[in-house]
DSSP file (Angstrom, degrees, kcal/mol; ACC not computed):
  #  RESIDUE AA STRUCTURE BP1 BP2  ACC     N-H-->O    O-->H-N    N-H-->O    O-->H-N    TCO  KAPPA ALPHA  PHI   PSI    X-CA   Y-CA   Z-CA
    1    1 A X     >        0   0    0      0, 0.0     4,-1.6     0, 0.0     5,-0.1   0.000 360.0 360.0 360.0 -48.3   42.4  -34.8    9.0
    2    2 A X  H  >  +     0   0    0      2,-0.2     4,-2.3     1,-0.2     5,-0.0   0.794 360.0  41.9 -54.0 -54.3   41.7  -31.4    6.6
    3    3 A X  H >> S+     0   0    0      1,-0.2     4,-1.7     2,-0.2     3,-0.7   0.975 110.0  63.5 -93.1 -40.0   38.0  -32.7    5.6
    4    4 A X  H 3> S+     0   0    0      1,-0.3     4,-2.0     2,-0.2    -2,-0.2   0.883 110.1  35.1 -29.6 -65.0   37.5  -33.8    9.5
    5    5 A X  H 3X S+     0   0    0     -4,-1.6     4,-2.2     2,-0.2    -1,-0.3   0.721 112.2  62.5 -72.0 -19.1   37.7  -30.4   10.7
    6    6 A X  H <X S+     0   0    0     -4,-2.3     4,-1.4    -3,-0.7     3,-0.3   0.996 109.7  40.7 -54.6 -66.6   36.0  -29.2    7.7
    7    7 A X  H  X S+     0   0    0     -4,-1.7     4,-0.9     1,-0.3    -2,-0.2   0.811 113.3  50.0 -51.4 -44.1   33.1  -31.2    8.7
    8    8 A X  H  X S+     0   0    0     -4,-2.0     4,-1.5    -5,-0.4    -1,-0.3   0.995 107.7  53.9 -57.6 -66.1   33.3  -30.4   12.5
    9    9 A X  H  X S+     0   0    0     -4,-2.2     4,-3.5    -3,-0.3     3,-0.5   0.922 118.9  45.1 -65.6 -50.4   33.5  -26.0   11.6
   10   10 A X  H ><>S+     0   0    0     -4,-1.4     3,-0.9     1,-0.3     5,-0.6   0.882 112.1  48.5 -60.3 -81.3   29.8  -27.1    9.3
   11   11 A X  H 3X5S+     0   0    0     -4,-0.9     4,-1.6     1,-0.4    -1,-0.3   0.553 110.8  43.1 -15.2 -48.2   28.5  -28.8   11.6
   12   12 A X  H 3X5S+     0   0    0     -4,-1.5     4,-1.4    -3,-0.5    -1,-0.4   0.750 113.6  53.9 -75.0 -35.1   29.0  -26.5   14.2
   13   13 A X  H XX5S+     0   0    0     -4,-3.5     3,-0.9    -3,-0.9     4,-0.9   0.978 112.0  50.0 -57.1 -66.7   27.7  -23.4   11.6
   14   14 A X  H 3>5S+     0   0    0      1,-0.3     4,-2.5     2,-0.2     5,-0.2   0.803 109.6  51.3 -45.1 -38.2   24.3  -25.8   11.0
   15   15 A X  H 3X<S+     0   0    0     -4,-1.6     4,-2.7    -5,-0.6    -1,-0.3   0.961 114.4  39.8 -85.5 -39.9   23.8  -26.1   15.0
   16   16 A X  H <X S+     0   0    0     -4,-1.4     4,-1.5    -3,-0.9    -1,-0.3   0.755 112.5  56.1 -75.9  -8.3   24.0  -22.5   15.7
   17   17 A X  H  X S+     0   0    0     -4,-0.9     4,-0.5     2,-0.2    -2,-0.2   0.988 118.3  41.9  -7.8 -91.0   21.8  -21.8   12.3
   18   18 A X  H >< S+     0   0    0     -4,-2.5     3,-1.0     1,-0.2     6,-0.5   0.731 117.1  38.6 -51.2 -59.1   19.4  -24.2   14.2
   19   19 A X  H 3< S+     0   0    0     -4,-2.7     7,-0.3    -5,-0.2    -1,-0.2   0.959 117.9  57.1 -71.4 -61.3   19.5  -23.1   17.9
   20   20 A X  H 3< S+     0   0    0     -4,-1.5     7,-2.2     6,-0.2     2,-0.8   0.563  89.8  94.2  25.9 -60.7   19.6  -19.2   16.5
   21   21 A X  B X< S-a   27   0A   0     -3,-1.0     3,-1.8    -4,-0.5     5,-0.4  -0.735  83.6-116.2-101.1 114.9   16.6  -19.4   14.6
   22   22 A X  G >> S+     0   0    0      5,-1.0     3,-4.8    -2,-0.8     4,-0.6   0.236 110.3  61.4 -13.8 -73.3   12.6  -18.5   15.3
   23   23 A X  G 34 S+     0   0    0      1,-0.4    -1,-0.3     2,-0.2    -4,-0.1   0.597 104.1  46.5 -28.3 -50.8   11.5  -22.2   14.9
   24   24 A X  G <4 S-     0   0    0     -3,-1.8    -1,-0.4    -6,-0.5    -2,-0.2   0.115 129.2 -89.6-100.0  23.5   13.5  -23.3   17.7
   25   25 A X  T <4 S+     0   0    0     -3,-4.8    -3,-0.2    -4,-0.1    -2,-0.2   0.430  84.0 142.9 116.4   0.5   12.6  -20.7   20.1
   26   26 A X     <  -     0   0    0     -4,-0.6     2,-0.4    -5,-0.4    -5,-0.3   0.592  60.8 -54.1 -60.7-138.3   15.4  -18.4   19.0
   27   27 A X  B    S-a   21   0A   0     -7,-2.2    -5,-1.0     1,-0.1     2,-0.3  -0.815  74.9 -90.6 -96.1 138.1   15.9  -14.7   18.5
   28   28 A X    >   -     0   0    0     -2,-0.4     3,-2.7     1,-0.2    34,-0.1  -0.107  31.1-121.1  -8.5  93.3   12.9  -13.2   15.9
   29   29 A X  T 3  S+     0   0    0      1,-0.4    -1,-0.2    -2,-0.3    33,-0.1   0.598 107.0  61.0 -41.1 -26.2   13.7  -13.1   12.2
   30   30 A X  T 3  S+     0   0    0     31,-0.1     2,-0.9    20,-0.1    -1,-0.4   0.726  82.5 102.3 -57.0 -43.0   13.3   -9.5   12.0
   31   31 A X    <   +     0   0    0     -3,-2.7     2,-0.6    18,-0.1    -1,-0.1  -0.375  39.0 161.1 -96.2 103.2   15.9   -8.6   14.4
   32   32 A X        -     0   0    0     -2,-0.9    14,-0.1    14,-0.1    -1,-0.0  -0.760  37.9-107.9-109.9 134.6   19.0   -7.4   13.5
   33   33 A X        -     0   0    0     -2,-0.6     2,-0.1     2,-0.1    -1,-0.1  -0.034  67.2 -72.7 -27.2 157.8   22.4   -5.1   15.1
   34   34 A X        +     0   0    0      1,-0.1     3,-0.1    43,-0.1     4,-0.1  -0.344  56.2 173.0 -54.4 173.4   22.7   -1.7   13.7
   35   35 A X        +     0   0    0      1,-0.3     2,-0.2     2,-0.1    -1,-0.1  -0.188  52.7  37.0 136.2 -49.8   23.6   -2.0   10.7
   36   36 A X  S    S-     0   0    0      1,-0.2    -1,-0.3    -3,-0.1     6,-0.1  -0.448 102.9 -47.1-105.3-178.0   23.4    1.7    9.4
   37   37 A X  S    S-     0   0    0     -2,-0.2    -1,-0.2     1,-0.1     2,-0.2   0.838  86.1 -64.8 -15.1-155.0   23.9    4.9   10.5
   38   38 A X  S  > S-     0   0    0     -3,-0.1     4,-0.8    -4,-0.1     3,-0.4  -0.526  84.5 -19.4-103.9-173.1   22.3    5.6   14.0
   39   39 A X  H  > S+     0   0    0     -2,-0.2     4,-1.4     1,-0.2     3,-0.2   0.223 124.2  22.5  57.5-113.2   18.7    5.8   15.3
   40   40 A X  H >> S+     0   0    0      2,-0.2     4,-1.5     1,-0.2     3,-0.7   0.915 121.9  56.4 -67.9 -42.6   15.8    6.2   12.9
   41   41 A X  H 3> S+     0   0    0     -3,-0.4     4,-1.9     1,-0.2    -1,-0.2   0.816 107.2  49.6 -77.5  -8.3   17.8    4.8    9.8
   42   42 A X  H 3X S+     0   0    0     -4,-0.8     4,-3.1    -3,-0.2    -1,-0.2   0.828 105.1  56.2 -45.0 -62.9   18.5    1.7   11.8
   43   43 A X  H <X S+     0   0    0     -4,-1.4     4,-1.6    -3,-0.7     5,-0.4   0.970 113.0  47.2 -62.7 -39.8   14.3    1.2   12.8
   44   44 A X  H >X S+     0   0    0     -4,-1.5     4,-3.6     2,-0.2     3,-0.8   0.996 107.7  48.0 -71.5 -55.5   13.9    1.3    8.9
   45   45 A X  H 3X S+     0   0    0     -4,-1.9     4,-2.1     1,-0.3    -1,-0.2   0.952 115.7  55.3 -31.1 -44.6   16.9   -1.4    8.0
   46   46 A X  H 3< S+     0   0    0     -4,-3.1     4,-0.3     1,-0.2    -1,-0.3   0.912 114.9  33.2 -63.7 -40.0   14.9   -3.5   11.1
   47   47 A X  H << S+     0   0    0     -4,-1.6    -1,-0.2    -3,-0.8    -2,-0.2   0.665 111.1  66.4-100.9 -23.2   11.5   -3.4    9.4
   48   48 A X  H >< S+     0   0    0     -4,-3.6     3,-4.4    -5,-0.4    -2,-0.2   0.946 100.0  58.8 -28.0 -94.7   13.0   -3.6    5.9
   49   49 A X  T 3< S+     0   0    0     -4,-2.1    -2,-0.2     1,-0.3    -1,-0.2   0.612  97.7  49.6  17.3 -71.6   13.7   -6.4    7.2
   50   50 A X  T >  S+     0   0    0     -4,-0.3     3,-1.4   -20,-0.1    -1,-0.3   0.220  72.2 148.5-102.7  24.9   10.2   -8.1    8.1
   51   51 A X  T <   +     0   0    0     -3,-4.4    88,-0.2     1,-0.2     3,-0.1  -0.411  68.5  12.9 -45.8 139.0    8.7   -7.5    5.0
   52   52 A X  T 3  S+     0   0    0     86,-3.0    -1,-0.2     1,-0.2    87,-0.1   0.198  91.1 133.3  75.0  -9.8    6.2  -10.0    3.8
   53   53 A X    <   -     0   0    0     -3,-1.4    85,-1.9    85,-0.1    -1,-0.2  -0.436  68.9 -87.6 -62.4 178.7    6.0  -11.6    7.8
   54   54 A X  E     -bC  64 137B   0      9,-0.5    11,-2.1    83,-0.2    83,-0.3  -0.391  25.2-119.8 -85.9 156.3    2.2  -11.9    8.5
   55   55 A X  E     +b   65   0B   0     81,-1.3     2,-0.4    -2,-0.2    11,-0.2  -0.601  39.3 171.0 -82.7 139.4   -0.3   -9.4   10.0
   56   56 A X    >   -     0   0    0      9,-1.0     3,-1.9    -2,-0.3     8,-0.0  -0.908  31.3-125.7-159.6 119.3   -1.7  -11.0   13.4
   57   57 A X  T 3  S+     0   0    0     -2,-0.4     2,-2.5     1,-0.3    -1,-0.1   0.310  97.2  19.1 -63.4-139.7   -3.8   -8.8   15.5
   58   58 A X  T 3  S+     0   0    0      7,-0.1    -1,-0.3     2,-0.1     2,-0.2   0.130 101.1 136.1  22.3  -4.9   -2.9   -8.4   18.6
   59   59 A X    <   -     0   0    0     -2,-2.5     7,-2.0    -3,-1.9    10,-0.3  -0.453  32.7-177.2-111.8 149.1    0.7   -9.7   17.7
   60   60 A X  B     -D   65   0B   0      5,-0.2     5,-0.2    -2,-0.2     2,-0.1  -0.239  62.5 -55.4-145.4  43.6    4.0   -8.6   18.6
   61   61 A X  S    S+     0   0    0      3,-1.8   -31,-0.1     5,-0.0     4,-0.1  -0.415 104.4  71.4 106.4 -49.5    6.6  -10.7   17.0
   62   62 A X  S    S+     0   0    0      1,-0.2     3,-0.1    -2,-0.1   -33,-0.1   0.847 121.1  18.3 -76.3 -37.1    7.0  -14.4   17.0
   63   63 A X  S    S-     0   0    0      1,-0.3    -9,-0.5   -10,-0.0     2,-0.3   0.638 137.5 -64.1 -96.5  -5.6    4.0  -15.6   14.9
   64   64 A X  E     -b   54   0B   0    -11,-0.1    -3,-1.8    -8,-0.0     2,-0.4  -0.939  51.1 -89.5 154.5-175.0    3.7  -11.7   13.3
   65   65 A X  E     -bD  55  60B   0    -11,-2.1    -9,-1.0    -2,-0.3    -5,-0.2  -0.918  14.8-149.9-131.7 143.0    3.0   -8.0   14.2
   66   66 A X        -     0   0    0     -7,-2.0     4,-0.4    -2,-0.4    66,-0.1  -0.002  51.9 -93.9 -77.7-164.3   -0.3   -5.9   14.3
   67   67 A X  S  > S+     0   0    0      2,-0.2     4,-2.6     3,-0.1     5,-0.3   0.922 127.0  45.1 -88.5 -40.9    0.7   -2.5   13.5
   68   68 A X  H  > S+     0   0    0      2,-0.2     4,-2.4     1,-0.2    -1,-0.1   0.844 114.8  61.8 -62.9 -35.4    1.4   -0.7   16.6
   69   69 A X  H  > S+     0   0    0    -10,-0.3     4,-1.3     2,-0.2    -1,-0.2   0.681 104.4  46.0  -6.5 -55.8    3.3   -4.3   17.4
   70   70 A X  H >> S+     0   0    0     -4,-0.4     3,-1.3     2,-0.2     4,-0.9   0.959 112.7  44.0 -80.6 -63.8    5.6   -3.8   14.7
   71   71 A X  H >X S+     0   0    0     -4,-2.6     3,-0.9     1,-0.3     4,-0.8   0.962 114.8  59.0 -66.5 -40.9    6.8    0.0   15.1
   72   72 A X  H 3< S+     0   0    0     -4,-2.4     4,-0.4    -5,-0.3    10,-0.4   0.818 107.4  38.7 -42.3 -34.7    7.0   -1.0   18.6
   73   73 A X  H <X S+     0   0    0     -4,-1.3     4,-0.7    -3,-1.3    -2,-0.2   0.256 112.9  62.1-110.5  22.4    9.3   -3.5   18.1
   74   74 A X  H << S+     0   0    0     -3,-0.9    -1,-0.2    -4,-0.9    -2,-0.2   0.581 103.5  43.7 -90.2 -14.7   11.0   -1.5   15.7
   75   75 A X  T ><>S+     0   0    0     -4,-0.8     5,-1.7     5,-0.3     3,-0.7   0.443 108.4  56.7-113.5 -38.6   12.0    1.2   17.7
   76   76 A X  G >>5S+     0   0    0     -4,-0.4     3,-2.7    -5,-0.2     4,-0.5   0.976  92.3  72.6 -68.7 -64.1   13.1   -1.1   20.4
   77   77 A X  G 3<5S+     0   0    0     -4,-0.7    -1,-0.2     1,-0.4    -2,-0.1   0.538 112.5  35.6  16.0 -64.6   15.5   -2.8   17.5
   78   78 A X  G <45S-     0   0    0     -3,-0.7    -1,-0.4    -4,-0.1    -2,-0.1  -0.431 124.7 -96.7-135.1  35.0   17.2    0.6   18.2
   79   79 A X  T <45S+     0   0    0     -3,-2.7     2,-0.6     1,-0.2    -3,-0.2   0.513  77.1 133.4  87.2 -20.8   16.9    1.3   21.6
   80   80 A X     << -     0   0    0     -5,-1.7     2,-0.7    -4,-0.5    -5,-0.3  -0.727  47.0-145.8 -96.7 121.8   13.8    3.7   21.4
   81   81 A X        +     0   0    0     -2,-0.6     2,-0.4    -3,-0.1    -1,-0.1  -0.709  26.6 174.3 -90.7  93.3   11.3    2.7   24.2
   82   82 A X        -     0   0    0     -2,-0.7     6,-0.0   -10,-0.4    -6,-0.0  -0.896  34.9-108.2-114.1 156.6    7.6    3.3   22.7
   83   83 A X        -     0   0    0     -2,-0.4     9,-0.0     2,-0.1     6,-0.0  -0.188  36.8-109.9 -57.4 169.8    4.1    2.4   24.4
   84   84 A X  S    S+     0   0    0      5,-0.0     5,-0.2     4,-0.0   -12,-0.1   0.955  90.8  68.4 -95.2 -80.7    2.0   -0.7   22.7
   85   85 A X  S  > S-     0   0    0      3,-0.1     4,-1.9     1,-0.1     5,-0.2   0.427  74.4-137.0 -71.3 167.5   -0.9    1.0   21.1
   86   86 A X  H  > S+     0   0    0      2,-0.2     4,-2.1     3,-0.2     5,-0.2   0.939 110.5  64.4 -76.1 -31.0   -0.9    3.5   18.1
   87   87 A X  H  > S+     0   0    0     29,-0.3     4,-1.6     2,-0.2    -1,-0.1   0.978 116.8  30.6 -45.3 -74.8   -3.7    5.7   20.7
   88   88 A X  H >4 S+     0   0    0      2,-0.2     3,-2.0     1,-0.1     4,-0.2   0.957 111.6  65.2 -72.4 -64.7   -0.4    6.1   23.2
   89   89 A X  H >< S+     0   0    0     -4,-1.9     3,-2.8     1,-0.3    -2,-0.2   0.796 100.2  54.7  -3.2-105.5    2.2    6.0   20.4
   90   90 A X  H 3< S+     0   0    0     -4,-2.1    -1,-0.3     1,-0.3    -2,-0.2   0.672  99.2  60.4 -12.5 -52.2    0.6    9.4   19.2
   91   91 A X  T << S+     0   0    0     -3,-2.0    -1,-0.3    -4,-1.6     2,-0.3   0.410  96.9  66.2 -73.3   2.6    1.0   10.9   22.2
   92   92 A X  S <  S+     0   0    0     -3,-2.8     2,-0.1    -4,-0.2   -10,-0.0  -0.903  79.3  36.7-136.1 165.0    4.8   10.7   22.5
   93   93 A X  S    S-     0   0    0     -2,-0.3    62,-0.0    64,-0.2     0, 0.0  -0.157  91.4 -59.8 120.8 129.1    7.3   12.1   20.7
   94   94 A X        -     0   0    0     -2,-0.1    63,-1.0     1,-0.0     2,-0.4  -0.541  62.3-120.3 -74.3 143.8    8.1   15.8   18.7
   95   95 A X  E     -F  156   0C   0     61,-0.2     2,-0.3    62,-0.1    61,-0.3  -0.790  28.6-142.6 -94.1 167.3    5.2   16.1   16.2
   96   96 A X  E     -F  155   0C   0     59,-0.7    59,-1.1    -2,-0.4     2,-0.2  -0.884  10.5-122.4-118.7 138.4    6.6   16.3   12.5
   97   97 A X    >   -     0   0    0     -2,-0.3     3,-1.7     3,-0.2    57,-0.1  -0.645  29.4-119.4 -69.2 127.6    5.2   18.4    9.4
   98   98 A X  G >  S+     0   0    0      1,-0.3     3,-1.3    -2,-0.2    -1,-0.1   0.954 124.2  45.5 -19.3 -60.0    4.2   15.8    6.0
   99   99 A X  G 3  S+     0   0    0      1,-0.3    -1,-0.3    -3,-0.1    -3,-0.0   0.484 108.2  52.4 -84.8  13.0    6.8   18.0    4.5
  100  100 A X  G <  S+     0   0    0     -3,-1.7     2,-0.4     2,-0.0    -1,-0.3  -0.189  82.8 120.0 -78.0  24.0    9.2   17.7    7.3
  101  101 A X    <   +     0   0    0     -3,-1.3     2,-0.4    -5,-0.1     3,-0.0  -0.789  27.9 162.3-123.4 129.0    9.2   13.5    7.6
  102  102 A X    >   -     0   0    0     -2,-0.4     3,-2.3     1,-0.1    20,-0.1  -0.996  45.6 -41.7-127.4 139.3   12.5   11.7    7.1
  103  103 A X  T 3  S+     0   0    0     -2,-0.4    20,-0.2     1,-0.3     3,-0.1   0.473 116.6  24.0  41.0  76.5   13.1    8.2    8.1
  104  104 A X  T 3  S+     0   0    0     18,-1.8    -1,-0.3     1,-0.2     2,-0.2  -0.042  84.5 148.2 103.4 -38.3   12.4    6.4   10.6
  105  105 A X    <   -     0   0    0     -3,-2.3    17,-2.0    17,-0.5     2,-0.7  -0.055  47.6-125.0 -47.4 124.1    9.4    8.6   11.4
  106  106 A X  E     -G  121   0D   0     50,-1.1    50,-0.2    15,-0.2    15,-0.2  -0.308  28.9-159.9 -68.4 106.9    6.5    7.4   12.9
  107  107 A X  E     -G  120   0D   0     13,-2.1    13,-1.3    -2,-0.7     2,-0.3  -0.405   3.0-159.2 -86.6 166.9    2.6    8.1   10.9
  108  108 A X  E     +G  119   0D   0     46,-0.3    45,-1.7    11,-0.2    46,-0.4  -0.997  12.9 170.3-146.6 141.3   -0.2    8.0   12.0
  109  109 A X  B     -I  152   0E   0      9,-2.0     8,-1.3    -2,-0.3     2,-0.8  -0.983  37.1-118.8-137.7 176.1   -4.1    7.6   10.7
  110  110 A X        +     0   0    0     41,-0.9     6,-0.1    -2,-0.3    42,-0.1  -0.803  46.2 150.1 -96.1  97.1   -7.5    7.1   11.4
  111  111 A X  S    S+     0   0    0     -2,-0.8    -1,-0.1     4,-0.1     7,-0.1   0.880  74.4   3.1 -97.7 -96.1   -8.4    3.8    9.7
  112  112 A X  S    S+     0   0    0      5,-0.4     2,-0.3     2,-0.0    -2,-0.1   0.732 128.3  20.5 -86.2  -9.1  -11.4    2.0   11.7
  113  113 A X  S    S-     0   0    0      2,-0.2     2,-0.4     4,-0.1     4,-0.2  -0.806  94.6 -78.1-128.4 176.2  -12.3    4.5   14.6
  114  114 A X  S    S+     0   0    0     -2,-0.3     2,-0.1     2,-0.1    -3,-0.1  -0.776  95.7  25.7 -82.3 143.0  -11.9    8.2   15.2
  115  115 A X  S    S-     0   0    0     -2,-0.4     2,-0.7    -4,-0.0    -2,-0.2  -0.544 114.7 -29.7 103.7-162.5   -8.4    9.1   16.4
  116  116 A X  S    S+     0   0    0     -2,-0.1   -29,-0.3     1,-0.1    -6,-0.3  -0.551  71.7 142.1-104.2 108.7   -4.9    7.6   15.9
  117  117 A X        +     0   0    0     -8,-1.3    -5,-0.4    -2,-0.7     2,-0.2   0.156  62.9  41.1-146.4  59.6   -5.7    3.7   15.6
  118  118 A X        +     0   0    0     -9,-0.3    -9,-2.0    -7,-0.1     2,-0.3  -0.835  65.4 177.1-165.8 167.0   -3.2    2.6   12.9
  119  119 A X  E     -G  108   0D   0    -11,-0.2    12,-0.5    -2,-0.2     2,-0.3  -0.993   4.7-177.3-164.0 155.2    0.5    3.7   12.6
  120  120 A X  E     -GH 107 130D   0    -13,-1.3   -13,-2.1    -2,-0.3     2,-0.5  -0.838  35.5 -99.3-146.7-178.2    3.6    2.9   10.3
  121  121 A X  E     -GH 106 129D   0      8,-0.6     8,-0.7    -2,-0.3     2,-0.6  -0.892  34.5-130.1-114.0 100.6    7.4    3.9   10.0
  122  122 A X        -     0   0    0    -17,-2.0   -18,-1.8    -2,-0.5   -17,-0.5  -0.321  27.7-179.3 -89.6 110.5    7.8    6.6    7.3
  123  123 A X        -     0   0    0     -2,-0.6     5,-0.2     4,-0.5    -1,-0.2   0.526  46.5-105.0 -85.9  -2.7   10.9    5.0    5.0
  124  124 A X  S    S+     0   0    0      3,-1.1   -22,-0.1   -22,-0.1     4,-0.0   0.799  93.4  71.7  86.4 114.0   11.0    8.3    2.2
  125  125 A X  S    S-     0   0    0      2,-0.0     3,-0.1    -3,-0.0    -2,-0.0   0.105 123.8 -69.7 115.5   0.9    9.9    8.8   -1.1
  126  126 A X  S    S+     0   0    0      1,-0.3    17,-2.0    17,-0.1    18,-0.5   0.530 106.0 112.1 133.6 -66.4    6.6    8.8    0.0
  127  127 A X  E     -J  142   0F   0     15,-0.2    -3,-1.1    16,-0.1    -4,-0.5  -0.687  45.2-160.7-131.9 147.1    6.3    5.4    0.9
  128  128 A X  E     -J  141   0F   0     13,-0.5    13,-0.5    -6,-0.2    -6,-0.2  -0.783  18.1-125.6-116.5 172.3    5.8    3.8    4.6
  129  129 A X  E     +H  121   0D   0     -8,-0.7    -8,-0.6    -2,-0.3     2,-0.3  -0.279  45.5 140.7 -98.6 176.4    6.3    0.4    6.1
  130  130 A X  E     -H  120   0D   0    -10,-0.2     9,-1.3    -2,-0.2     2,-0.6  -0.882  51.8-103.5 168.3 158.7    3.2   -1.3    8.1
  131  131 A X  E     -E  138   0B   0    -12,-0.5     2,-0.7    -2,-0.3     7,-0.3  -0.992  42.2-155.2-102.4 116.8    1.2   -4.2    8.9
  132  132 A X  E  >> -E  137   0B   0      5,-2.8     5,-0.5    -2,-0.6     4,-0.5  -0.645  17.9-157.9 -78.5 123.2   -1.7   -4.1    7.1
  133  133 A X  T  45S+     0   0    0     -2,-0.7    -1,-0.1     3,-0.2   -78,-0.1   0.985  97.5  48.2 -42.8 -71.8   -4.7   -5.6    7.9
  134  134 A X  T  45S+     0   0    0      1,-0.2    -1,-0.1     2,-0.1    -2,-0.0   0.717 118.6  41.0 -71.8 -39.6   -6.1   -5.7    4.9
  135  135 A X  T  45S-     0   0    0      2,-0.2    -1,-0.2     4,-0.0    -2,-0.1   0.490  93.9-143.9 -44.3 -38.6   -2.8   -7.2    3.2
  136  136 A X  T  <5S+     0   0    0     -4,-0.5   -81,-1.3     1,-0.2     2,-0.3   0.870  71.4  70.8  46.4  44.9   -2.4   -9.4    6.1
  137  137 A X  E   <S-CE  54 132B   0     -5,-0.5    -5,-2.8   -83,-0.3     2,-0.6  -0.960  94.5 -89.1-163.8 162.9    1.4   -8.9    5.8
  138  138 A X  E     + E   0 131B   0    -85,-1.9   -86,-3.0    -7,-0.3     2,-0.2  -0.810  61.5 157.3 -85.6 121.3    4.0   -6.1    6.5
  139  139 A X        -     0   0    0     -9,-1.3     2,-0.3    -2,-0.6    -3,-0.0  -0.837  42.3-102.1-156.8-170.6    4.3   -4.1    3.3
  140  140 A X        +     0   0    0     -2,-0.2   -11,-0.2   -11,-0.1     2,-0.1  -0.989  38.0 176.1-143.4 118.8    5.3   -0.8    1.9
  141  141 A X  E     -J  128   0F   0    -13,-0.5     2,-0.8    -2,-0.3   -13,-0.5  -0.419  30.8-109.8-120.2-143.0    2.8    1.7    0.8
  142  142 A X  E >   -J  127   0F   0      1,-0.2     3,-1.0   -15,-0.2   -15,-0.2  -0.876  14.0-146.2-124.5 148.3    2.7    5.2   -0.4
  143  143 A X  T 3  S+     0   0    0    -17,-2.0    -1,-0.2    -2,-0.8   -16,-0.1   0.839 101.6  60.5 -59.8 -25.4    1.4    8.1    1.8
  144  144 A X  T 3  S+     0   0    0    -18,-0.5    -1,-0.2     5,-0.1     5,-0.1   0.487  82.9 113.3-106.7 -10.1   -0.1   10.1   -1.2
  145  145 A X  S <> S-     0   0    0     -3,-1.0     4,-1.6     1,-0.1     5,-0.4  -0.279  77.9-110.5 -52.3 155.1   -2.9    6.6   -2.1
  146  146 A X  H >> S+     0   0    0      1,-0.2     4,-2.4     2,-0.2     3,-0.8   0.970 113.9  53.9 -51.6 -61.0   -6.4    7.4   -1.5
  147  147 A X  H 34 S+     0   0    0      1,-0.2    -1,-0.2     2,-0.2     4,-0.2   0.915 118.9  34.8 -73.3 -25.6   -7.1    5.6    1.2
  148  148 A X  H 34 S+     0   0    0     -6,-0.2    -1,-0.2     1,-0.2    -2,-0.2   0.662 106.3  60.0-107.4  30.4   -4.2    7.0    3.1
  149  149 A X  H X< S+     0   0    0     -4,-1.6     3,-1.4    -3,-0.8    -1,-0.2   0.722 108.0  52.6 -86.6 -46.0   -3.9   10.3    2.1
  150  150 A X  T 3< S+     0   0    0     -4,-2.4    -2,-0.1    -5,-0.4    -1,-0.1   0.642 116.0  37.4 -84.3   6.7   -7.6   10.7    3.5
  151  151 A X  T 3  S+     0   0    0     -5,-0.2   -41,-0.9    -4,-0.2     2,-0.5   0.236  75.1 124.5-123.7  27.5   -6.8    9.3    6.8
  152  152 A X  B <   -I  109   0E   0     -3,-1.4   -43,-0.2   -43,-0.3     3,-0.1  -0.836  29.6-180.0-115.1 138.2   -3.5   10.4    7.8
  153  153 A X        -     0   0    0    -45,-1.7     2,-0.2    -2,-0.5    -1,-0.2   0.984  56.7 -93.0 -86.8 -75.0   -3.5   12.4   11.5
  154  154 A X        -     0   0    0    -46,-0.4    -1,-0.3    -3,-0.1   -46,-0.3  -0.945  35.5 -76.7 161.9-162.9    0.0   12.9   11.4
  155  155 A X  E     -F   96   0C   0    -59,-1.1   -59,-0.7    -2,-0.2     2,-0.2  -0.619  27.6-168.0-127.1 177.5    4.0   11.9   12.3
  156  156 A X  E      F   95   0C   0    -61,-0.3   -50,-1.1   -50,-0.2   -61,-0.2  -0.760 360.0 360.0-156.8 142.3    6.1   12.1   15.4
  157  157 A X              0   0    0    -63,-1.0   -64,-0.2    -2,-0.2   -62,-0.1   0.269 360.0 360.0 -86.3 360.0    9.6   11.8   16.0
C-alpha cells in the first residue's frame, strides 16, 4: 500500500516535470518567481538564470534571446514593461552615472552601428550579463574590457 502511493506521488512529480518544461511547450527555462529582494535584484536572479542559453538574433525566448530580447524579458520577469529594441530601450528610463550603476541596471553600447544597438543588465563588480553575438550565448562580461569600455553609451534605470 506504502510503495503504491510512493509510486503514484513520483509519478505525478515526473508528469508535471514533463508538462512544466520548455520541450513540451511549457513555461521558459529562464523564468523564475522573485526570489530576492524586489525589483532590479530579481531581473539579475532571472538572467543569472539563462546563462549559457543560446544567442538567436531576433530571438526572444523559447529557442534563445538576442540582446535587447533578453533584458526585455528580464525586466518583464519582474514586472517592468520595456520596448523590444536596445534603440527604444535607451530612451526610457532615469539615466545612471558608470559610477552610479547598481544592479539590475540596464547598459548600453555602440557595437555594429552608431547609437545604442546592443544592451545588457549591469550585475556589479564590474561585470554585466548579455547575449553576445559573438559568444553566441548569454554570458557575463566585464564593463572595463576593451572592446566595451570603448563602446559603452551609457545605463538607465
Amino acid at each position: 500500500m506504502l510503495q503504491s502511493r510512493i509510486k503514484m506521488y513520483i509519478a505525478a512529480a515526473l508528469m508535471l516535470l514533463l508538462i512544466h518544461s520548455p520541450a513540451f511547450g511549457g513555461s521558459d527555462s529562464c523564468r523564475v518567481k522573485k526570489e530576492t529582494r524586489t525589483g532590479r535584484y530579481d531581473v539579475v536572479v532571472w538572467a543569472k538564470r539563462c546563462l549559457g542559453k543560446p544567442y538567436v538574433w531576433g530571438g526572444n525566448g523559447r529557442r534563445g534571446y538576442d540582446c535587447s530580447g533578453f533584458v526585455k524579458a528580464a525586466c518583464s520577469s519582474s514586472g517592468i514593461r520595456l520596448p523590444r529594441s536596445s534603440a527604444e530601450q535607451y530612451r526610457v528610463g532615469t539615466p545612471v552615472s558608470r559610477s552610479g550603476l547598481r544592479p539590475g541596471d540596464r547598459v548600453f553600447f555602440s557595437t555594429y552601428r552608431r547609437g545604442p544597438s546592443h544592451v545588457g543588465i549591469y550585475i556589479g563588480n564590474d561585470k554585466f550579463i548579455h547575449a553576445s553575438s559573438s559568444k553566441r550565448r548569454i554570458t557575463i562580461d566585464r564593463l572595463s574590457s576593451r572592446y566595451y569600455r570603448t563602446r559603452y553609451l551609457g545605463a538607465r534605470r
